[in-house]
VOFI-503937 format. One record per residue: residue in one letter; x, y, z of N, C-alpha, C, O, CB in turn. Coordinates in steps of 0.02 Angstrom, whole numbers, plus 50000, padded with zeros to 5 digits. Glycine has a CB too. Example, Ala and Ser with C-alpha at 12.3 -4.5 7.8 and 13.67 -1.06 7.14 Angstrom:
a506604971650390506154977550390506604983550390507124983450423505654977650452/s506424988850354506844994750357506455000250394506705005750402507044997050286/
This chain:
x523675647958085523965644558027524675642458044524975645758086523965649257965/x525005636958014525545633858040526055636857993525895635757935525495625958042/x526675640557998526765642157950527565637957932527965639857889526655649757952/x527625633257966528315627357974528225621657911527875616657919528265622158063/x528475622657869528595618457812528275611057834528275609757895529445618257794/x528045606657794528055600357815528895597857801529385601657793527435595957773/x528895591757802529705587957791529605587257713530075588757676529875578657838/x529045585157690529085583357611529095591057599529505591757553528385578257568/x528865596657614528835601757576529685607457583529905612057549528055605457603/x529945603257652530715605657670531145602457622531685604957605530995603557748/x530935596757598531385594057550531375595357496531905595057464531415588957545/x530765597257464530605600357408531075606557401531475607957356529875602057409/x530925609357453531245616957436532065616057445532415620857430530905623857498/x532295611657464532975610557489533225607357423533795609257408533065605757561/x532935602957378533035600857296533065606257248533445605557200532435596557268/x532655612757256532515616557214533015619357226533475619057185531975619457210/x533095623857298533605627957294534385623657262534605625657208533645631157371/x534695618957291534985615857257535175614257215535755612757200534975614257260/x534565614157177534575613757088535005619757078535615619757070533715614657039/x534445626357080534605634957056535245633557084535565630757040534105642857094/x535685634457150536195635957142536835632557092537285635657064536245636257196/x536735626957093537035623457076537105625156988537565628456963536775617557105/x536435621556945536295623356890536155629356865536425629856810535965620556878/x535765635356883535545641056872536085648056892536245651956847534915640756910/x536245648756941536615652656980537205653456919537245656956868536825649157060/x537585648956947538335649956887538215653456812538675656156780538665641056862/x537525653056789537655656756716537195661956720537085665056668537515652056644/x536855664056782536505670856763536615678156732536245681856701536345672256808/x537345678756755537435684556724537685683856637537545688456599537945688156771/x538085677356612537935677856555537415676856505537435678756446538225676156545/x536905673156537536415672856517535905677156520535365675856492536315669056529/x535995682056549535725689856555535905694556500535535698256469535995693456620/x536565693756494537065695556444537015694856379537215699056340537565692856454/x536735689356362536635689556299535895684056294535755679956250537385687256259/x535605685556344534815685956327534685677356295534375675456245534625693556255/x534895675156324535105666556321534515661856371534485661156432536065665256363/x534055659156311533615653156344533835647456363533595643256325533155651056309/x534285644156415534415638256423534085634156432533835633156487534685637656452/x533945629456368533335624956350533605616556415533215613356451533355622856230/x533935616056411534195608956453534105611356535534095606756574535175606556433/x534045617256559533805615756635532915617956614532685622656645534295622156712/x532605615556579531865614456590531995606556585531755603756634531255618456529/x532305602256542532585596256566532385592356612531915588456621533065596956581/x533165595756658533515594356711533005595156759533035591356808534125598256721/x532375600656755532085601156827531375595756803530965593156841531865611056858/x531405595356726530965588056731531205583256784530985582856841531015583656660/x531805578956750531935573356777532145576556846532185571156876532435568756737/x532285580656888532075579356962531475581656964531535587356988532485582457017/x530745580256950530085578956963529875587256968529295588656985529975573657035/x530355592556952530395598456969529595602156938529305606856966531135601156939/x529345598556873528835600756860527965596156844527515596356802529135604256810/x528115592756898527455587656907527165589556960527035585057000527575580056914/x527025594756974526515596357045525975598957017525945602256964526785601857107/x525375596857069524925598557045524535593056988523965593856968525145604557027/x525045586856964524765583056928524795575756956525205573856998525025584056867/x524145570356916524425563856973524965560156937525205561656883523765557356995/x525105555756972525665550156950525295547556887525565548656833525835543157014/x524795544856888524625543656825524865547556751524935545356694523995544156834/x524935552256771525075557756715525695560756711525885566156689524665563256721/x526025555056741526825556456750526915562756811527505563056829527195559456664/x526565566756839526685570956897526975568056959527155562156959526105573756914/x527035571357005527325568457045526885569957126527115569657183528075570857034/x526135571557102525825570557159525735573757218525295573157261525985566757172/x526525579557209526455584157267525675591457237525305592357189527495588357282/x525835594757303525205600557285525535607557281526145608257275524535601057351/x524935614757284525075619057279525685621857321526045626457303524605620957279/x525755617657393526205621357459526815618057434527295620957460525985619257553/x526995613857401527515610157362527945613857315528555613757305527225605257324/x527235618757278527475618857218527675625757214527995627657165527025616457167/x527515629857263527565637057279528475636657316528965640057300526785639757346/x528435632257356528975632757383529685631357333530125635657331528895628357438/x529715626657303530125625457241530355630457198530895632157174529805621657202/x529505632957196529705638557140530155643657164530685645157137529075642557113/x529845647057237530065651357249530825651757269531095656557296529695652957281/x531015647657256531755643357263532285645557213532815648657215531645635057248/x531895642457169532145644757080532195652057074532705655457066531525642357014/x531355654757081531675661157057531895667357116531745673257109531105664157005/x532245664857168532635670657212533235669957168533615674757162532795669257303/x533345663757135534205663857098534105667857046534545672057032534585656057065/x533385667257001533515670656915532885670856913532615665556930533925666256842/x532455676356895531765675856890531415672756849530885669756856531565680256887/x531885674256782531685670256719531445663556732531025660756697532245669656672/x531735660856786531595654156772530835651856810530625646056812532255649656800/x530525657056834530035656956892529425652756803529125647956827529785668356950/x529295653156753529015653356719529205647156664529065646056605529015659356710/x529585643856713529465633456673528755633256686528285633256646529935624156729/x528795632956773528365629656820527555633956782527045630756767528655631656919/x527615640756776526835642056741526735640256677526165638656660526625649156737/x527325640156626527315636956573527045631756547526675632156498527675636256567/x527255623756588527045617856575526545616956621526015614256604527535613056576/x526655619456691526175614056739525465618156753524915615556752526595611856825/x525615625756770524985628556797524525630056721523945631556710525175636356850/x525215628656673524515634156605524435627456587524025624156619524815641756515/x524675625256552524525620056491524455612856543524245608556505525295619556419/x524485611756569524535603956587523885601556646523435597456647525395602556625/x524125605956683523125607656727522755609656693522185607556692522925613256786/x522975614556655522065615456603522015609956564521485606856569521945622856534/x522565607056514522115600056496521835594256550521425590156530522585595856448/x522085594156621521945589956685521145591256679520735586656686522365592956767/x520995596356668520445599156701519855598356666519345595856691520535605756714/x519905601656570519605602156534519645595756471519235593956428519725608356527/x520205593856486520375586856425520085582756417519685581556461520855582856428/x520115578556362519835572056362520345566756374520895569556370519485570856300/x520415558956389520635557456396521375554956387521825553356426520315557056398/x521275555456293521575554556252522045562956251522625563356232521095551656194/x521745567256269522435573156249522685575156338523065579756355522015583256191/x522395571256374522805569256432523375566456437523895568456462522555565956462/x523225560656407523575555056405524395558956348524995558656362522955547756365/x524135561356302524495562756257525235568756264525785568856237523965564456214/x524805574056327525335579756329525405579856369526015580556373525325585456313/x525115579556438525315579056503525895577156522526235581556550524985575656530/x526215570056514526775568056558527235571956499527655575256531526895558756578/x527315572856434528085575556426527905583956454528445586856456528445574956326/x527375588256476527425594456515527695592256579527975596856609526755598156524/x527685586956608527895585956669528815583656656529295587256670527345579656706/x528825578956634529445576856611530205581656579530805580256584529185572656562/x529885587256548530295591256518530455587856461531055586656449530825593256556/x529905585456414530225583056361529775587856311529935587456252530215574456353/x529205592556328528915596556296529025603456331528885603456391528285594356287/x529265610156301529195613256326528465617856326528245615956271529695614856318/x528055621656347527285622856373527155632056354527505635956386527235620656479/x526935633456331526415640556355525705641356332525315637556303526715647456327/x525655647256354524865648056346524845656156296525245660656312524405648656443/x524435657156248524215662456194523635667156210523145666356173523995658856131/x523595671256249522905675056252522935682456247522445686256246522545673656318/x523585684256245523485690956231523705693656155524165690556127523855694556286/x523475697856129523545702056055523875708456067524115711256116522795703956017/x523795710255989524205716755992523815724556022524115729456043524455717855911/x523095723556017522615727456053522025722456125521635724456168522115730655979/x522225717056109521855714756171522375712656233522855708856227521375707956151/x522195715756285522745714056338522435712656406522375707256434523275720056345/x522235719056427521605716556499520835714756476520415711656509521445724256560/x520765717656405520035716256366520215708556348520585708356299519845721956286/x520075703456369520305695356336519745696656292519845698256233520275686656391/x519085696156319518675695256283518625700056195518305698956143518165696156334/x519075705056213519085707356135519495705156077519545707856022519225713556134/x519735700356097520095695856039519955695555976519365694855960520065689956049/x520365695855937520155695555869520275689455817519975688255765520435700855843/x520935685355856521085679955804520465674155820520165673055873521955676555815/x520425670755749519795667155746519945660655718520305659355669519265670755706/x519645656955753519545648455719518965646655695518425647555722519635642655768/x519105643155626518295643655579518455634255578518955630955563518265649855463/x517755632155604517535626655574517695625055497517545628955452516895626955584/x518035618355485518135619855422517875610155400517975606555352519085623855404/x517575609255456517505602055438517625597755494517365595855546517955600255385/x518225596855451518625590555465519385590555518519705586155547518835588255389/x519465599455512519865603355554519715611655557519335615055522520555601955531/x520115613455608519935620555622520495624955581521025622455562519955622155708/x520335631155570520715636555524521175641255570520745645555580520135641455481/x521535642755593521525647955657522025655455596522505655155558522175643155757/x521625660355617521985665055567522115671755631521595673355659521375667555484/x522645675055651522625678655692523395680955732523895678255709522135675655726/x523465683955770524105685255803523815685155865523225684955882524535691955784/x524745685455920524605685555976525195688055996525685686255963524355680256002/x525265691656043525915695856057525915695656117525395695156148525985702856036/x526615696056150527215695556224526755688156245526365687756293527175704856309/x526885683456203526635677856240527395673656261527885672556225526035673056187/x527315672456312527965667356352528355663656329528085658256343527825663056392/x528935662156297528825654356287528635651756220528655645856202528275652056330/x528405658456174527995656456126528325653156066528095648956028527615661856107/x528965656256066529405653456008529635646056015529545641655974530055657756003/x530055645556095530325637956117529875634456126530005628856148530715636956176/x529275635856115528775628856170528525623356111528435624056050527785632856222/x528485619856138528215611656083527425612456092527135613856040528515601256125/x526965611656157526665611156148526405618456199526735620856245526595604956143/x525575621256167525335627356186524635627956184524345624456142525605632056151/x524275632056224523495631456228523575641256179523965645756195523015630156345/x523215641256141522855645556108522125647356121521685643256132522915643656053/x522075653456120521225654956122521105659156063521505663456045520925659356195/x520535657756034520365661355975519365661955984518985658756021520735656155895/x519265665555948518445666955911518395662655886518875659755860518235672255862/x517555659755883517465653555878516715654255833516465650655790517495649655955/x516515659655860515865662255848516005670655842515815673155894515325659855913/x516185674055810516365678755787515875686255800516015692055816516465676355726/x515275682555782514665686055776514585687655854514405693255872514045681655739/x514745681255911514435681555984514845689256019515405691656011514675672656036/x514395691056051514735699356100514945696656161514825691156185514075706656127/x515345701856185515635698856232516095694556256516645693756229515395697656244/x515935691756306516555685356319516335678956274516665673756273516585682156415/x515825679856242515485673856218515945671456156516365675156130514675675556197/x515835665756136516205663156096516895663456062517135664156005515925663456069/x517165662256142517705660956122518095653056123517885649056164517985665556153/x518515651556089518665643956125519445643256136519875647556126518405636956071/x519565634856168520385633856180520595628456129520185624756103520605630956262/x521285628356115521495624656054522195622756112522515625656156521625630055962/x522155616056079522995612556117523365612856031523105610255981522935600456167/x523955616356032524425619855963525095615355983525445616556033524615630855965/x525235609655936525775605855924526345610155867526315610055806525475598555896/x526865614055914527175618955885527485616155822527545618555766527635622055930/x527675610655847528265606555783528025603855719528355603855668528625599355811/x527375601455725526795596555674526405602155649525855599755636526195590155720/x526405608155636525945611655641526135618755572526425623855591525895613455726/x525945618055504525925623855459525615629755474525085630055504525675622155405/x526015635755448525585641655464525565646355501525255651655496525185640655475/x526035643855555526245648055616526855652055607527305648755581526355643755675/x527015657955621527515661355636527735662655707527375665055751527425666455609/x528465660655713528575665455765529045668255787529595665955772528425663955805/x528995673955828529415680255810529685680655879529365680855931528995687455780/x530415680755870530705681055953530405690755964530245694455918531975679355961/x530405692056030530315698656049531145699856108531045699856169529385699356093/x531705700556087532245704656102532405709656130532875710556168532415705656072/x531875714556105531925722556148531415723656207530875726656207531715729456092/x531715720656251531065723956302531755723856363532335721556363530085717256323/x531345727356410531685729456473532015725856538532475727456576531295732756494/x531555720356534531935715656575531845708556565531655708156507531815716756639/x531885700956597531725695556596532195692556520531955689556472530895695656602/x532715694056527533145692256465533305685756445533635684356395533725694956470/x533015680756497533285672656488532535671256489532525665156479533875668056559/x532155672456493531365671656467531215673456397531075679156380530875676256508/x531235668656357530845672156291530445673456280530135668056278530795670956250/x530035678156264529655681156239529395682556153529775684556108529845685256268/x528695680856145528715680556063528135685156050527825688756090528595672156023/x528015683955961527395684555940527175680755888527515679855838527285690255928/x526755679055894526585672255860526015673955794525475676755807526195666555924/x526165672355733525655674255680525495668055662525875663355661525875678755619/x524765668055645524165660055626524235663355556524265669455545523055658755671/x524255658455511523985660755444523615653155429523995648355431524665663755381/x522995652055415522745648555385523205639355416523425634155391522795652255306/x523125643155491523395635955503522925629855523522335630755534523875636555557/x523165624655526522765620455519522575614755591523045611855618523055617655458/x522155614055605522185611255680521615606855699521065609555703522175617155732/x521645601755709521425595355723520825594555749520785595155810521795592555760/x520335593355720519755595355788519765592355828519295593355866519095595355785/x520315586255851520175583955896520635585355957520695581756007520085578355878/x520975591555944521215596655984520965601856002521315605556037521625598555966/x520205604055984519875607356030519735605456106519425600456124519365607956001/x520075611456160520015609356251519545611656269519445617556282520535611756307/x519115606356273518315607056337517795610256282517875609656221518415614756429/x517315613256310516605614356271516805618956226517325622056235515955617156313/x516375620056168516625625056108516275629456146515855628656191516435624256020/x516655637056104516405642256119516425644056228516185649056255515615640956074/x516635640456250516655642256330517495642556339517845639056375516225635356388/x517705647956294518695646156300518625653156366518995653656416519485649056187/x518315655656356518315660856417518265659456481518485663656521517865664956414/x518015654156503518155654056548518345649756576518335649556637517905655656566/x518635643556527519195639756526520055644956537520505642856574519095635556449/x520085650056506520665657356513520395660056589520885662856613520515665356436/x520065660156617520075663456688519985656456729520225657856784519405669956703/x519825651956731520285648156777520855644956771521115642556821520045644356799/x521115644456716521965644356714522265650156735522775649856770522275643356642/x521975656356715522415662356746522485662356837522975663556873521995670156719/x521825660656851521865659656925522425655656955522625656357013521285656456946/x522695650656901523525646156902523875649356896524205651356944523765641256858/x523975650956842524645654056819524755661056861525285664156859524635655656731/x524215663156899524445670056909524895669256994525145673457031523625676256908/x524845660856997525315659857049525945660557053526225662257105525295655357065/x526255659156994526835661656952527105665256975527585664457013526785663956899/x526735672656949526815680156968526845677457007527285673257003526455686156963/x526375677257086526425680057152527145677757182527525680957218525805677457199/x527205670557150527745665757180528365668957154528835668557194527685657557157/x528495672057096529215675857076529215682257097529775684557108529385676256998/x528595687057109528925693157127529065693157205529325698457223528485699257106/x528955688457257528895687657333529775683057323530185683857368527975682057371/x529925679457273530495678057280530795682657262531225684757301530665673257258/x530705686157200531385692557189531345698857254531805702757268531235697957094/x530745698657282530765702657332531075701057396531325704757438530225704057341/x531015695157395531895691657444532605692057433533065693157472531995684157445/x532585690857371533395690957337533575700957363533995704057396533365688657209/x532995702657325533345711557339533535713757431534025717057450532515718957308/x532955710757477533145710257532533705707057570533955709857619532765708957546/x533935700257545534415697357563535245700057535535795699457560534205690857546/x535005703557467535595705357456535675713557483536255714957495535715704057381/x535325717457492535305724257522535645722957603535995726857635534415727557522/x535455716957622535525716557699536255717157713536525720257759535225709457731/x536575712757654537245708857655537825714157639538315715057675537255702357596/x537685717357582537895723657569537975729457615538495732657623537555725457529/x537255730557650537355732957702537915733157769538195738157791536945731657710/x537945728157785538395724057831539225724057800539725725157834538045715457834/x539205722957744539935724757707540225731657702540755733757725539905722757636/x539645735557660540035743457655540225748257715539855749557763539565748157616/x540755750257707540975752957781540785761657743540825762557682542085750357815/x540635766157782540895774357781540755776557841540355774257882540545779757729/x541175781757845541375784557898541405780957960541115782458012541045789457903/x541915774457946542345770257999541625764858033541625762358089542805776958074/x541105764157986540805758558018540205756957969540025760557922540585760158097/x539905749857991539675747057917539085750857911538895752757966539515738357907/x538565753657841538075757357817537425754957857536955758757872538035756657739/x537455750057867536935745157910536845748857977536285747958001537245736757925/x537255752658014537225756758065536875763158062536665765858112537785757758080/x536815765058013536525772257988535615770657997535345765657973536835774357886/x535335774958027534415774958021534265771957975534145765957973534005781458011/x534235777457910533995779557853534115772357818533625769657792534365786457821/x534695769357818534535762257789534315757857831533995753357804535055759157761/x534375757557898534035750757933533065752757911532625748657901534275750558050/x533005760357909532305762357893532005757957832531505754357828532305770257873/x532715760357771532475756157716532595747757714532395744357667532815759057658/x532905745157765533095737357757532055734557799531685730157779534175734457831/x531955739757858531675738357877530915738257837530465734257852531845740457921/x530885742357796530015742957737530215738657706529685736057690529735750057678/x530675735157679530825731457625530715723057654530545718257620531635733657598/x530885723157730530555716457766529905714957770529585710057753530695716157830/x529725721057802529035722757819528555719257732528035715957728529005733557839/x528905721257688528255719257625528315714757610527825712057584528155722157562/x529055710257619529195706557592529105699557622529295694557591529665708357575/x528695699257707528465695057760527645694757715527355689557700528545699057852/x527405701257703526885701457702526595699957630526005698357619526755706657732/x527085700757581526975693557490527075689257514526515686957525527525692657411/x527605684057545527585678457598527005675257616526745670057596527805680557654/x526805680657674526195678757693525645676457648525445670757661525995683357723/x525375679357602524925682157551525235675857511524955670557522524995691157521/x525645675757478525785669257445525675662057453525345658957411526255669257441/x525985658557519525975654557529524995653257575524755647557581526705654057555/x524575660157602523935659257603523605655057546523395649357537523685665157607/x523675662457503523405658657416523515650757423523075646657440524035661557334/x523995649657411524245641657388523965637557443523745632057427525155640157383/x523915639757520523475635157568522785633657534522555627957540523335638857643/x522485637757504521695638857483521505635557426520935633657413521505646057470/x522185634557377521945632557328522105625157337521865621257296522175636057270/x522505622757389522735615457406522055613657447522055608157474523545614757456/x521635616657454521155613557498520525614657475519995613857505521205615757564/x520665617657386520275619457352519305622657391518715620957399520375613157306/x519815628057404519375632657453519345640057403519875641757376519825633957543/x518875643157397518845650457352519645651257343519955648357388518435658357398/x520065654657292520395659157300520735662757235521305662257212520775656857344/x520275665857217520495672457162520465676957206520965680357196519995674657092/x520225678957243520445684857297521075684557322521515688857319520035684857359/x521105678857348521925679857373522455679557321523015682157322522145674057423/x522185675757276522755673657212522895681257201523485682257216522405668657129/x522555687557177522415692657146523015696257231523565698957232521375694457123/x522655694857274523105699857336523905696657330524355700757320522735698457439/x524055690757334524775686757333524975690957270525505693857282524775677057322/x524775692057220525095694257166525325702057153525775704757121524685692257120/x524675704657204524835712557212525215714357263525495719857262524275716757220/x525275709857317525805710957383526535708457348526995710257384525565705257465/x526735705157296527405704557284527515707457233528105707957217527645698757282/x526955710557188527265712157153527545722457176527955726257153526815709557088/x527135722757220527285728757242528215727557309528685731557309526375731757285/x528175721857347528605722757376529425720957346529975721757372528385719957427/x529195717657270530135718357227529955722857205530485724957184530565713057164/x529575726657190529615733557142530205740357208530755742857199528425737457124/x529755740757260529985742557310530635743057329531055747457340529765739957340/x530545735557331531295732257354531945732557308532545733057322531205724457365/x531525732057238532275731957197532385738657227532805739057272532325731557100/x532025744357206532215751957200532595754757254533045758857249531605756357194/x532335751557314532745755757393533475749457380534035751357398532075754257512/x533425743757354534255740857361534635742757304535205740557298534345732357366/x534395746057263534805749057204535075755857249535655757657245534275751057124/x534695758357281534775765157343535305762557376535885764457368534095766957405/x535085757157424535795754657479536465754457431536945757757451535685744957519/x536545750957369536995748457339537435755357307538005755057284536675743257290/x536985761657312537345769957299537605768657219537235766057178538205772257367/x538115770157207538455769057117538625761257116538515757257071539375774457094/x538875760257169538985752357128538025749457138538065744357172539795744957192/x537505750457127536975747257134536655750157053536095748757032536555749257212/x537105753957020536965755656955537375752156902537205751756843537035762556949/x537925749656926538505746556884538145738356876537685735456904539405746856934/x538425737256844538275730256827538795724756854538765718756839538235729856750/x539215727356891539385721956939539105719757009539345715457045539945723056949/x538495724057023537925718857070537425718957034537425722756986537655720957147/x536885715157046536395712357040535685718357030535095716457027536415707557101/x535815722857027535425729257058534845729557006534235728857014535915737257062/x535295731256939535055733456878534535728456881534015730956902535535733656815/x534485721456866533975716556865533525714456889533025711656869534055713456864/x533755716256948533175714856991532555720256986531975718756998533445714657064/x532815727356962532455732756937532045731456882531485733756873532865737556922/x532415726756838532245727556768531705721656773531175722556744532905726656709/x531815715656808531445710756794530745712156857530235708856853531955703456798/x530835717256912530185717256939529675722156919529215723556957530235717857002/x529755725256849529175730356840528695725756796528115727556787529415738256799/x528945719256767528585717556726528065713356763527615710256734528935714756675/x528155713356837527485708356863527005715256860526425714156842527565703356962/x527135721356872526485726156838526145725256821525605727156842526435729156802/x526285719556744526035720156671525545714756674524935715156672526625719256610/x526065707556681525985702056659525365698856708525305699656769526665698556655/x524845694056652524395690556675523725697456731523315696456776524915683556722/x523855701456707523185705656741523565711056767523885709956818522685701556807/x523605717356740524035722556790523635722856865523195720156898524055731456752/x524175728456866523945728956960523245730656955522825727556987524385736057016/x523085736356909522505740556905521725735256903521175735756931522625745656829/x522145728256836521605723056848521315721056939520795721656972521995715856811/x521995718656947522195716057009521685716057060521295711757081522745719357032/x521875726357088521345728857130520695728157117520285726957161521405734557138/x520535729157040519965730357029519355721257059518775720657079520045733056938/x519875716657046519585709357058519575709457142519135706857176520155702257020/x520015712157161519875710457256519525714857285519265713357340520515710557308/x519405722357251518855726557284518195723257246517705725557277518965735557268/x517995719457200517345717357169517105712357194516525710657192517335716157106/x517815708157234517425703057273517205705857343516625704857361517875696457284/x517605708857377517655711857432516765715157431516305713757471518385717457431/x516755718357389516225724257393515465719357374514885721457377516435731757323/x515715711557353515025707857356514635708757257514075708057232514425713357437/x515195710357238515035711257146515065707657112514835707457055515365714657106/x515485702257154515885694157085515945689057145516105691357201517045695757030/x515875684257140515975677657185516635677757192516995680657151515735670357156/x516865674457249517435672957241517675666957235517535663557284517685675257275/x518145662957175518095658857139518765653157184518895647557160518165662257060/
């Protein structure tokens, strides 16, 4: 495997990083600080084409692919993680699943402002008791004619408060067991009665990411905003997740760089006992596991994204890219909060966050526990691999 950037994909990543430092970098820590969504760099990384991959020019995208779009990202979020989750927001959740499943007309309609940054994007599938169970969902959309009813909640969804436009999944068929009958709804946040939504504030890390919960009451929704076949929203939700869970892989393999690059540097700076800490075993031991995992989400990442650019199987790898980074920033934050000794507890480095914002790839889009369970089922010959 070649693992040397192309020139379009060196430039890509040479725009992105550029962007983050430039735009992103300078306000992270106050925007950590007081838990601040800066709505104008989803914008800004519109109009530099920052979120059209993966889509064609026709649709306002910009034509590049997965090895494009991995690299960019991972650009963005070594500066601020929060921001790793435009790019799953508009392009991998909402804007490829309508690519995929849409009709022409709600192509035409939401696509280019998800690309453009003139809409901001998420996706609705988890509840307050359904989380790795999708299929046990409870909020429901009733035929009502002439439009659909959607009555229901949905909780720690992304995005859910700021976004304009959003894919929802609800019961469709109430009565059906199982994964059966469920469906997808495209949710025009602004045009739209009935909805609540509730910023979520207290949680542990990802503080420039908002986080909501969203209440349906008797809202009202277009039938001609139902996405792809009724009643098949299930598995319209597992091949978008197979997208979005690039996200994850692509932000925790970047925060698992940032903790390495900054442990290294630190290293090399702190002096005791008349020479820099970087000299001592015990940390080159720990600089050295913290490379070692963090080559090997790398690896695992940018595989995934070969596979899916050549649209070759890959929920196996998608599922391994996601469990190799999310284990090597978990890692990584913890041993560079170690190198960093008391100042790696203070909040004048970077320590605390990187802690705080890598436990939540754990959680999000399939825990680990999912994770394994999808690459030993393919592995073992139980589930295709998709």
């Amino acid at each position: 495997m070649d693992f040397a950037y192309t020139e379009d994909q060196k430039m890509i990543a040479e725009l992105a990083k550029d962007f983050a430092e430039k735009e992103i970098a300078p306000y992270v820590e106050e925007d950590e600080e007081n838990h601040y969504y800066r709505r104008e760099i989803l914008t800004q990384m519109g109009e530099l084409g920052l979120l059209g991959f993966n889509i064609p020019e026709e649709y306002g995208g910009n034509g590049l692919g997965w090895m494009e779009a991995v690299a960019a990202l991972y650009e963005i979020a070594k500066v601020h993680t929060s921001w790793r989750l435009s790019i799953s927001g508009n392009i991998w959740g909402p804007a490829l699943t309508i690519l995929e499943y849409g009709t022409e007309e709600q192509k035409q309609l939401y696509i280019p402002g998800l690309c453009s940054g003139e809409y901001a994007g998420s996706f609705a599938i988890t509840e307050a008791n359904s989380g790795s169970d999708v299929a046990s969902m409870k909020m429901t959309a009733k035929d009502m004619g002439d439009h659909w009813l959607l009555n229901g909640s949905k909780m720690w969804i992304s995005g859910g408060h700021t976004s304009d436009i959003g894919l929802v999944f609800a019961k469709t068929d109430p009565a059906a067991s199982g994964s059966k009958g469920i469906s997808c709804f495209i949710i025009d946040y602004n045009n739209t009665e009935g909805i609540t939504r509730i910023p979520i504030n207290k949680k542990v890390g990802m503080w420039s990411a908002p986080t909501s919960e969203l209440v349906f009451e008797d809202a009202r929704i277009p039938k001609q905003n139902l996405l792809g076949p009724l009643n098949k929203g299930f598995q319209i939700c597992m091949w978008m997740l197979n997208n979005t869970r690039m996200g994850c892989a692509t932000g925790s393999a970047a925060l698992s760089a940032a903790c390495l690059e900054g442990a290294a540097k630190y290293a090399n700076e702190r002096t005791q006992f008349g020479q820099p800490i970087g000299k001592f075993q015990m940390i080159q031991q720990q600089i050295a596991e913290m490379k070692l995992e963090d080559e090997a989400a790398k690896y695992l990442l940018f595989k995934a994204a070969w596979l899916k650019e050549n649209k070759l199987p890959s929920q196996q790898a998608t599922s391994m890219a996601k469990l190799a980074g999310c284990n090597a920033a978990v890692h990584g934050a913890n041993l560079a909060m170690k190198i960093y000794g008391s100042y790696g507890y203070s909040d004048e480095y970077p320590c605390g966050r990187w802690l705080r914002d890598a436990k939540q790839f754990e959680t999000l889009e399939g825990t680990s526990n999912i994770h394994m369970t999808i690459v030993a089922g393919i592995e073992l010959g139980y589930q295709p691999d998709r």
